[in-house]
C-alpha positions in Angstrom: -10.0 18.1 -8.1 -10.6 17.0 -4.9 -14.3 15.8 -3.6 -15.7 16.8 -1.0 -17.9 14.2 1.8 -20.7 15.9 2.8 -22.1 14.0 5.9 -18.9 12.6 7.4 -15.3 13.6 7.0 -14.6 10.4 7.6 -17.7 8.6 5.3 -18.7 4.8 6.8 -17.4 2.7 4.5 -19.8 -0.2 3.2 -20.9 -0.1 0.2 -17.5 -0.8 -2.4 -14.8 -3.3 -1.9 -11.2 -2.8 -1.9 -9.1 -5.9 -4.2 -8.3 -7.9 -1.6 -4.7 -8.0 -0.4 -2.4 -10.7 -1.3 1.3 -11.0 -0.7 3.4 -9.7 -3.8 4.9 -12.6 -5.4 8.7 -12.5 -5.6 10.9 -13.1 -8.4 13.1 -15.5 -8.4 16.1 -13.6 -10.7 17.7 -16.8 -12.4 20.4 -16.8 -14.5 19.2 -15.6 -18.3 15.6 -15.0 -16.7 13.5 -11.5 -18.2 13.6 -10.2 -14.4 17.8 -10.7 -14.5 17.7 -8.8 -17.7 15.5 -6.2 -16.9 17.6 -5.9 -13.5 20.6 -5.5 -15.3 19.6 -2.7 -17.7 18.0 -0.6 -14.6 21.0 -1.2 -12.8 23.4 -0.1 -15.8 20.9 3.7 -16.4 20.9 4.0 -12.4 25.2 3.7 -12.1 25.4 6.5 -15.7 22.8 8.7 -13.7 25.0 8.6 -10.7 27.3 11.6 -9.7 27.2 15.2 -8.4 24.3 16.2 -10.7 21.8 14.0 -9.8 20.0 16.2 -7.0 17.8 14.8 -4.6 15.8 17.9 -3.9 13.5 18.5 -1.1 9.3 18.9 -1.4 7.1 21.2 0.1 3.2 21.3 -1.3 4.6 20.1 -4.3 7.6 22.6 -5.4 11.0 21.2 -5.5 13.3 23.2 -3.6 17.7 23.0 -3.1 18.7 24.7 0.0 21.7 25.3 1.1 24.8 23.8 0.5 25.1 20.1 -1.6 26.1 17.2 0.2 26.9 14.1 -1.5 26.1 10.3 -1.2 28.3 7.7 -2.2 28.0 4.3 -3.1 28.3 2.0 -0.2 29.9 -0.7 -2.4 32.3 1.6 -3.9 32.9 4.6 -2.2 34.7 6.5 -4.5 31.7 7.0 -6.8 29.1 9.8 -6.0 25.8 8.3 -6.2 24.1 12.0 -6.1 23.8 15.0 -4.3 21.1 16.5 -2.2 20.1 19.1 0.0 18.7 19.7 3.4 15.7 21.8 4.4 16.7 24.4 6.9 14.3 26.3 9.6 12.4 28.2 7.4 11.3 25.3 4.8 11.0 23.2 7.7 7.9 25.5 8.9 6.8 25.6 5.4 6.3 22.3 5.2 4.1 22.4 8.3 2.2 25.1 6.9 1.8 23.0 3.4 0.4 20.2 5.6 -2.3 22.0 7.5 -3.2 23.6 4.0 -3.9 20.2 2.5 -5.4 18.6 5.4 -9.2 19.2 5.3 -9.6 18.5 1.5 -7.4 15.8 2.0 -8.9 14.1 5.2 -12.6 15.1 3.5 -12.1 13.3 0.3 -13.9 9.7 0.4 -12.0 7.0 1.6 -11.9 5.5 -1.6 -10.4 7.9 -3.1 -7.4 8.1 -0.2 -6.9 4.1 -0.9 -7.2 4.7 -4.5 -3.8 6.1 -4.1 -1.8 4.0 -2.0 -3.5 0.9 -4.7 -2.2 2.8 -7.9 1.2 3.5 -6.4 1.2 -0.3 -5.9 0.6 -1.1 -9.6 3.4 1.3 -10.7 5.9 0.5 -7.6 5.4 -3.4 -9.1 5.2 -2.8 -12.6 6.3 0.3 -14.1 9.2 1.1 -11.4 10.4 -2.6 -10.6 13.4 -2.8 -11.5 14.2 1.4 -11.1 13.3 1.1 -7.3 15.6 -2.1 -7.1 18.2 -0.8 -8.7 17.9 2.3 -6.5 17.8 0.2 -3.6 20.3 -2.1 -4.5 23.0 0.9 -5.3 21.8 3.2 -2.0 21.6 0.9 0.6 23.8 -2.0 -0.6 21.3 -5.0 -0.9 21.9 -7.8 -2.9 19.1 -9.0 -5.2 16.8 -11.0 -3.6 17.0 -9.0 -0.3 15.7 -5.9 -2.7 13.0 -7.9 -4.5 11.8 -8.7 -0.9 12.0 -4.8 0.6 11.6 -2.1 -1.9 9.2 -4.3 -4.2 7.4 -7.5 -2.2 7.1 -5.9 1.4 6.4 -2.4 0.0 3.4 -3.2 -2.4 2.1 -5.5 0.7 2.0 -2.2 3.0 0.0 -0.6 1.0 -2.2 -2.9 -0.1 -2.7 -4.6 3.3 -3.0 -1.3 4.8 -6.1 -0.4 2.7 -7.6 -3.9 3.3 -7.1 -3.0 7.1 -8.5 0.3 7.0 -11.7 -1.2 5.1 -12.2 -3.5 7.9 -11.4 -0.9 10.6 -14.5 1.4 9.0 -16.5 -1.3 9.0 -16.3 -2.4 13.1 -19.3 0.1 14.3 -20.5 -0.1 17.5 -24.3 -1.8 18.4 -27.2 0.2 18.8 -29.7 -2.3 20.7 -32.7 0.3 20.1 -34.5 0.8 17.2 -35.1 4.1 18.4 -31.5 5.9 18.2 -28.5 4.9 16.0 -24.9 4.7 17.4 -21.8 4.9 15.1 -18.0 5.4 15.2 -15.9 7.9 12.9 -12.1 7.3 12.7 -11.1 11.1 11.9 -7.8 11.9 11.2 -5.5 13.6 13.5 -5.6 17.4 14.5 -2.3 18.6 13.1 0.0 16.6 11.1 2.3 13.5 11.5 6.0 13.5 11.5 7.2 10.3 9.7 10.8 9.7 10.8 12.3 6.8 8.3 15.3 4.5 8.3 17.8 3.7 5.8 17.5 -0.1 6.0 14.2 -0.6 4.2 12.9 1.2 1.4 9.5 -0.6 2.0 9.5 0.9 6.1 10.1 4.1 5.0 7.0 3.8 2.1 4.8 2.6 5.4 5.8 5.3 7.4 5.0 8.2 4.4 1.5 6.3 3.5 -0.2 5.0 6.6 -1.1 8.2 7.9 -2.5 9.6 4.8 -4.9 7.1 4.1 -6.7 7.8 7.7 -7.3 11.3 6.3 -4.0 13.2 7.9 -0.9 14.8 5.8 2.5 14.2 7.0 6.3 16.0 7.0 8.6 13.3 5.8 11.8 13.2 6.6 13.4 10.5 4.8 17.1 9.1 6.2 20.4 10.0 4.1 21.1 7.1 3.1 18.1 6.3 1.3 17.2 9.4 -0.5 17.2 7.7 -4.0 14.8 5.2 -3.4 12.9 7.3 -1.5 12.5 10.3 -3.7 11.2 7.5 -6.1 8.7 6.2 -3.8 7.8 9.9 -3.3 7.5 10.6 -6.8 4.9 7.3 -7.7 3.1 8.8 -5.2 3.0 11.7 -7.0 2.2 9.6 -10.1 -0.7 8.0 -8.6 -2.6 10.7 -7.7 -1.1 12.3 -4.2 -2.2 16.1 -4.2 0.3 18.5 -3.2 1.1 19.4 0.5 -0.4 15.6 1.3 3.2 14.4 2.0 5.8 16.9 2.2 9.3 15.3 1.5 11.5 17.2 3.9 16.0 15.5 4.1 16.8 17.9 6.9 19.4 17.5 9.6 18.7 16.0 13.7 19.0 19.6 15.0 16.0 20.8 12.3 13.7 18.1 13.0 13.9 18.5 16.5 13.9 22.3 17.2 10.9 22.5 14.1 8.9 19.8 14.0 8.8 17.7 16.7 8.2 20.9 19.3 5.8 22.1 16.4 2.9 23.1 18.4 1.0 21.2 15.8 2.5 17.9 16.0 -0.5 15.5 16.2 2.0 12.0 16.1 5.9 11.0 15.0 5.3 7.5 13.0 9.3 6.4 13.4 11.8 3.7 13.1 15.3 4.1 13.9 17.9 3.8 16.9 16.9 3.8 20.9 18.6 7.2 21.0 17.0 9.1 18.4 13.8 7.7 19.5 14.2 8.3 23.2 15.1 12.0 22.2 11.9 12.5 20.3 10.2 11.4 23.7 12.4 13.9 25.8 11.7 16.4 23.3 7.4 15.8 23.2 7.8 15.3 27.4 9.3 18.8 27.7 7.2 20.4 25.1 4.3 18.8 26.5 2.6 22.2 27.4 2.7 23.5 24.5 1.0 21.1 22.0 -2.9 21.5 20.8 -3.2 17.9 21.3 -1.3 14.9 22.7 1.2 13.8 20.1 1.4 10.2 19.2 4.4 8.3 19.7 4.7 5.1 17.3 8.5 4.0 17.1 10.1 0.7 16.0 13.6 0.9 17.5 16.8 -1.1 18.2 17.5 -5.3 19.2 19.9 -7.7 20.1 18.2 -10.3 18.8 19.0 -14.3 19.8 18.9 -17.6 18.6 18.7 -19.6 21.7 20.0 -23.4 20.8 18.6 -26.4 22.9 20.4 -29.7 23.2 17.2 -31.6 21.3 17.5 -29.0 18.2 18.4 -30.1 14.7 22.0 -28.9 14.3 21.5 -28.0 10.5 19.0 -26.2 10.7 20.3 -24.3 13.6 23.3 -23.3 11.2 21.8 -22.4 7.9 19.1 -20.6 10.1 21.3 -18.2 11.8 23.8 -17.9 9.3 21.4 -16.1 7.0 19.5 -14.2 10.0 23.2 -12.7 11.3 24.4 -12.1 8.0 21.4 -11.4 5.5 21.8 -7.5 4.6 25.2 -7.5 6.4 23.6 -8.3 9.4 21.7 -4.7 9.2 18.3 -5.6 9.6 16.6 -4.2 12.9 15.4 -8.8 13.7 19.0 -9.8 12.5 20.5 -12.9 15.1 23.3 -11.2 16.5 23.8 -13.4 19.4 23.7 -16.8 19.5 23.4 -19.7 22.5 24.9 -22.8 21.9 24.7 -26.0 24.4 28.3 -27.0 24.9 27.4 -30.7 23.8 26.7 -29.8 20.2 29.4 -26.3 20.1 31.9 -28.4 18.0 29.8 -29.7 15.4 27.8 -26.1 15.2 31.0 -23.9 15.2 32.7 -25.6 12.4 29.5 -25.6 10.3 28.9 -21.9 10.8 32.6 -20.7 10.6 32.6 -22.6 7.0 29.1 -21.4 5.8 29.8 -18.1 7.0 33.5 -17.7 5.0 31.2 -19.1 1.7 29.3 -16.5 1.5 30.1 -14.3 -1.8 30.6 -10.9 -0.6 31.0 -8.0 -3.0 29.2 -5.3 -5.1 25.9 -5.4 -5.2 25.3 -5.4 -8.8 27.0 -8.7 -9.2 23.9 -10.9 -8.8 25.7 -13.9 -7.1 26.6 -11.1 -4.1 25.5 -12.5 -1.0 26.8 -10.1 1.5 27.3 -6.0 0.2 29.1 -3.3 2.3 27.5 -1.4 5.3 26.1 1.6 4.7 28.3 4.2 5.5 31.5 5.1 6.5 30.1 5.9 10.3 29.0 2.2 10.2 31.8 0.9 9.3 34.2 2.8 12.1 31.4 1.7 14.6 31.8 -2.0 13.9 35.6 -2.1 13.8 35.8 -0.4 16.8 34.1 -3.3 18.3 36.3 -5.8 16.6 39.1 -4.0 17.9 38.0 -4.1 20.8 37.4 -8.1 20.8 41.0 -8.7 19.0 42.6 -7.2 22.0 40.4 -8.6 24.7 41.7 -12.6 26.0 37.4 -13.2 26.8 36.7 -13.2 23.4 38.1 -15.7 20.4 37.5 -15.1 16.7 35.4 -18.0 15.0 35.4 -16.6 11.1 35.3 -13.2 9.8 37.1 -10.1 11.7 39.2 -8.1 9.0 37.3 -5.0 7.9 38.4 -3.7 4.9 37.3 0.1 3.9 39.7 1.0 1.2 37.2 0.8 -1.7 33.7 0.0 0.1 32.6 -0.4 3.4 33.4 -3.8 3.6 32.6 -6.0 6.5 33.1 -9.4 6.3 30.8 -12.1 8.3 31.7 -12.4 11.4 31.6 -14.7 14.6 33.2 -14.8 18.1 32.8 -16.6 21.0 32.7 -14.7 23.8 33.7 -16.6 27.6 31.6 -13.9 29.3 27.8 -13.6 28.9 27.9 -9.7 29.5 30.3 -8.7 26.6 29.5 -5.8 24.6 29.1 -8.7 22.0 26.1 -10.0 23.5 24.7 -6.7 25.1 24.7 -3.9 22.6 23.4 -3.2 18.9 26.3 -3.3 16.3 24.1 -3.2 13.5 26.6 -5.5 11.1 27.6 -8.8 10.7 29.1 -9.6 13.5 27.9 -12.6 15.5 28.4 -13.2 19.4 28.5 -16.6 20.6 28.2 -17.7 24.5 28.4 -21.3 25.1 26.3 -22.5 28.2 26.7 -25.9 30.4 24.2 -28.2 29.7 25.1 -31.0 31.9 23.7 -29.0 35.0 20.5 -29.6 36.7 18.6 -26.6 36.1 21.0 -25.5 32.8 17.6 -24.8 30.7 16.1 -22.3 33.7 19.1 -20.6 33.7 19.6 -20.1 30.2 16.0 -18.6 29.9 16.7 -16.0 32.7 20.0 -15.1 31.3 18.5 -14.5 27.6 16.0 -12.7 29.3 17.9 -10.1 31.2 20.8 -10.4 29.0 20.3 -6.9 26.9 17.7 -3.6 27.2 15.5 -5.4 23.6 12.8 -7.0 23.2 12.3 -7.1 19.0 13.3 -10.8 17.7 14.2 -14.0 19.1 14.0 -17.7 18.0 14.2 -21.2 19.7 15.4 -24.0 18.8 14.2 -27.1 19.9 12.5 -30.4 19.4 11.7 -31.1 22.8 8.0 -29.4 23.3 8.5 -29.3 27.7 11.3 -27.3 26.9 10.0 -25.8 24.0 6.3 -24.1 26.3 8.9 -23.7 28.9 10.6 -21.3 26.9 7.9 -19.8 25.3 6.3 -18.3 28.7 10.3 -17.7 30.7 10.5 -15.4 27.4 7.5 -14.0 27.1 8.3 -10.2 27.4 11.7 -10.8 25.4 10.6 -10.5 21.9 7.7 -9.0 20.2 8.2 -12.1 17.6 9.6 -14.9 18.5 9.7 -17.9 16.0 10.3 -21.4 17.2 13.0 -23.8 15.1 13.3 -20.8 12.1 15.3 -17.6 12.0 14.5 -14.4 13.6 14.3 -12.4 10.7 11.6 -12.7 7.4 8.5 -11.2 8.7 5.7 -10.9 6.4 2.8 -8.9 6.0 -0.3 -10.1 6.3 1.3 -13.0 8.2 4.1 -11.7 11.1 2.8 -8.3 12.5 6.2 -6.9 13.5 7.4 -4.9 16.6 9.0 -5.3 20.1 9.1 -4.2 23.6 11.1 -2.8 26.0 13.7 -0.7 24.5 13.0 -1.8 20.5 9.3 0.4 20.5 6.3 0.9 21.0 5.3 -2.7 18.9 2.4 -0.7 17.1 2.9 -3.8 15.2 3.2 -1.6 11.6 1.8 -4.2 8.7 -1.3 -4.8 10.9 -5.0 -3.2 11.4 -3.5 -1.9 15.1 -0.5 0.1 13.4 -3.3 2.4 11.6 -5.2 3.0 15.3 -2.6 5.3 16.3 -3.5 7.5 13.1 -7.5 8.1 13.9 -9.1 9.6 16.6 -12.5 8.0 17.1 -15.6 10.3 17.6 -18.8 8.5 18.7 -22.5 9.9 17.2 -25.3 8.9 18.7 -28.4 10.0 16.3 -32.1 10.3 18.4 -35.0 8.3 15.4 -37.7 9.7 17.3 -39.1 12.5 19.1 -38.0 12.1 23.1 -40.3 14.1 25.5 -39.9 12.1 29.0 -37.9 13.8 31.8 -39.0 11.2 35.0 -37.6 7.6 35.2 -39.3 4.9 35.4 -40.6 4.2 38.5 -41.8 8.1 39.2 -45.2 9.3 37.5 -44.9 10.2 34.1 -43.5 13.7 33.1 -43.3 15.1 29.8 -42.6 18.3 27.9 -44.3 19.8 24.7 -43.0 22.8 23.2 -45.9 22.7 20.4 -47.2 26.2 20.4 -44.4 27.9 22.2 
């Protein structure tokens, strides 16, 4: 049963201690190990579970429900097998789910804080210990990740969400304003949001999509969660620890529904209080057109917290260590078939060191094993759907027939049984090709090669990586020469919300790399720090008189006083 905070909804926290938050260890899955074993077995019950009858269902306050038609999910790696089937919510569940949140949300956003974290800590404990190797497995077969890259997501950057998250709200409870008097006592309470949260999640990381569904429930609010199609498996796991560890019903609604749903229900709900999302530009630049229009209409200003697209660089100086550029890149362009929102997918080179470079990524690149996931010395799986897979070969297409651009490795897509996409690079002669401009969002790697035996080459190179593409998520430099390195740092200032110098531009770590960009990538709410959880509170200010205040003149008039004794 639920209990009740009498003072506060919101009750100043100070008097227990969260476990303090420490990075999940990672496995390391050697050959023969327990964790390879374990692996192996989840992976073996998840592929005899798959087909038609495993039903991803949808959730409102609890109750499963099947609407509608079944659609179907297959296996990226091998897309003749059915991985499941699932539903989506239509109009009328849609609304339910609204209704289901703004049920739960005063017993939910009145119960102790404790008792919120309590939650997100034991769904921790069984995502790492209980679920390990079901949530990789589910990961591994629904969104095509090779071992280590789901150890890292769905298991390691998960469990440090909600941990961190809880050590973050802690301290956020904790920062109270000053109150100089000893007559009168000045606080802060974070409430929750009036009206509920739309959490709009990706298929890319299991551990985003957890981050999405949990943040805004520990600061008090219930959400509508509507998970992408490609990653309803792992998902509806996460979902159901939740459940496991205590979630009441109607807290998180888990809501698969189609674009036209979400926006004609729940983004121009009148009760929409925020949309917590990561996905493309487009999608994200709708749900602003949508909130804009609607404007009028809402009880409260919505919140708009989005993680979007990038076209992420490496930008090579003369002075940089060659190796390290290669290895670097290589695993930043092609990691997760290049489908990570900080994935390098274009590349600078000074044309003194191009000949060296390109002939140690074109033969790294064509090492890489690529194959099914559950083969454990997989190093690069399929995209993740069909629709993926047209995209990028359109684009390859595109570059086979076009005289500017010149294949370095990689560049035969093969889709007959999974959507295969080998690692790709090409040099591109012109600095604005599609190559270098736009989000593929596979493995395919532009190259532009830049003079460096021009006075000024450095200063020009800056400006054109600057204005070179809408982004502004990831970028890294690398260079050994520190003028050229703080030169950098301040011409690129506004070009990447993380920028890492002589290392790749993907790995970010909780705790350690908020993440997020500018421009055209989001709103870099920097999700996986204290600021991301800001945009889920609204902060009322109590000022509480000690004593008895009677005067009515200032200071420098004669005194003047009331008394109501009597009256």
């Amino acid at each position: 049963m639920l209990r009740r905070c009498v003072h506060f909804s919101v009750p100043f926290f100070g008097q227990s201690a969260a476990p303090r938050a420490v990075n999940e260890p990672f496995k390391a899955f050697l050959p023969g190990s327990e964790e390879s074993k374990n692996l192996a077995a989840a992976l073996r019950t998840a592929d005899a579970e798959s087909g038609a009858a495993n039903v991803i269902p949808c959730v409102v306050n609890g109750v499963r429900f099947t609407p509608g038609k079944s659609l179907q999910r297959e296996v990226p790696c091998n897309n003749k097998q059915t991985l499941h089937s699932y539903h989506h919510a239509d109009a009328s569940l849609a609304e339910n789910a609204v209704t289901a949140s703004k049920q739960s949300a005063k017993a939910w956003s009145q119960l102790p804080f404790e008792d919120r974290a309590g939650v997100l800590l034991r769904a921790a404990q069984l995502l790492t210990k209980k679920y390990r190797y079901e949530m990789m497995a589910a990961t591994m077969l629904n969104q095509s990740k090779n071992v280590f890259q789901a150890e890292i997501d769905c298991i390691g950057e998960a469990a440090d969400f909600l941990r961190f998250n809880v050590e973050y709200a802690e301290r956020m409870y904790k920062e109270q304003p000053i109150s100089p008097s000893q007559s009168y006592w000045n606080r802060v309470e974070y409430r929750p949001l009036e009206g509920f949260v739309l959490s709009l999640s990706p298929f890319n990381f299991t551990a985003i999509a957890a981050n999405l569904a949990t943040a805004p429930i520990l600061m008090g609010n219930t959400v509508v969660w509507k998970p992408s199609d490609n990653s309803l498996l792992s998902s509806y796991l996460f979902f159901r620890i939740l459940e496991e560890a205590g979630m009441p019903p109607g807290v998180v609604n888990f809501l698969p529904c189609a674009a036209d749903v979400a926006s004609s229900c729940l983004t121009k709900h009148r009760d929409l209080s925020a949309v917590a999302f990561t996905g493309s530009t487009r999608t994200f630049n709708a749900i602003f057109r949508d909130v804009g229009t609607n404007i009028d209409s809402y009880k409260t200003y919505p919140r708009l917290t989005g993680e979007t697209g990038g076209k992420n660089f490496h930008l090579v100086h003369p002075s940089a260590d060659m190796t390290t550029v290669a290895a670097q890149t290589v695993r930043s362009a092609f990691e997760y078939q290049g489908q990570k929102c900080s994935a390098c997918s274009r590349l600078y080179v000074p044309a003194s060191a191009w000949h060296r470079l390109k002939s140690a990524l074109a033969d790294a690149s064509q090492q890489l094993p690529m194959g099914r996931v559950t083969d454990f010395k997989t190093m690069v799986g399929a995209v993740i759907d069909e629709a993926a897979f047209n995209k990028t070969r359109r684009y390859l297409d595109m570059a086979k027939t076009d005289g500017n651009h010149t294949f370095v490795a990689g560049g035969d897509a093969q889709g007959s049984h999974g959507w295969f996409v080998p690692p790709t690079i090409v040099q591109v002669k012109a600095a604005d090709s599609p190559l270098m401009r736009e989000e593929i969002f596979a493995p395919v790697l532009g190259v532009y090669v830049y003079p460096d035996d021009r006075p000024g080459y450095w200063d020009n190179i800056l400006e054109l990586v600057d204005t070179a593409t809408p982004y502004g998520l990831t970028g890294a430099v690398f260079c050994r020469d520190f003028a050229a390195q703080n030169q950098a740092m301040t011409a690129l200032r506004h070009t990447a919300g993380n920028l890492y110098i002589n290392d790749k531009s993907t790995g970010a770590i909780v705790g350690q790399q908020p993440f997020g960009g500018g421009r055209m990538s989001g709103t870099n709410d920097k999700p996986g720090s204290p600021q991301f959880l800001h945009r889920f509170v609204s902060t009322r200010t109590v000022k509480t008189a000690l004593e008895a205040i009677p005067q009515i003149s200032y200071p420098h008039q004669l005194p003047f006083t009331l008394s109501c004794d009597g009256v």
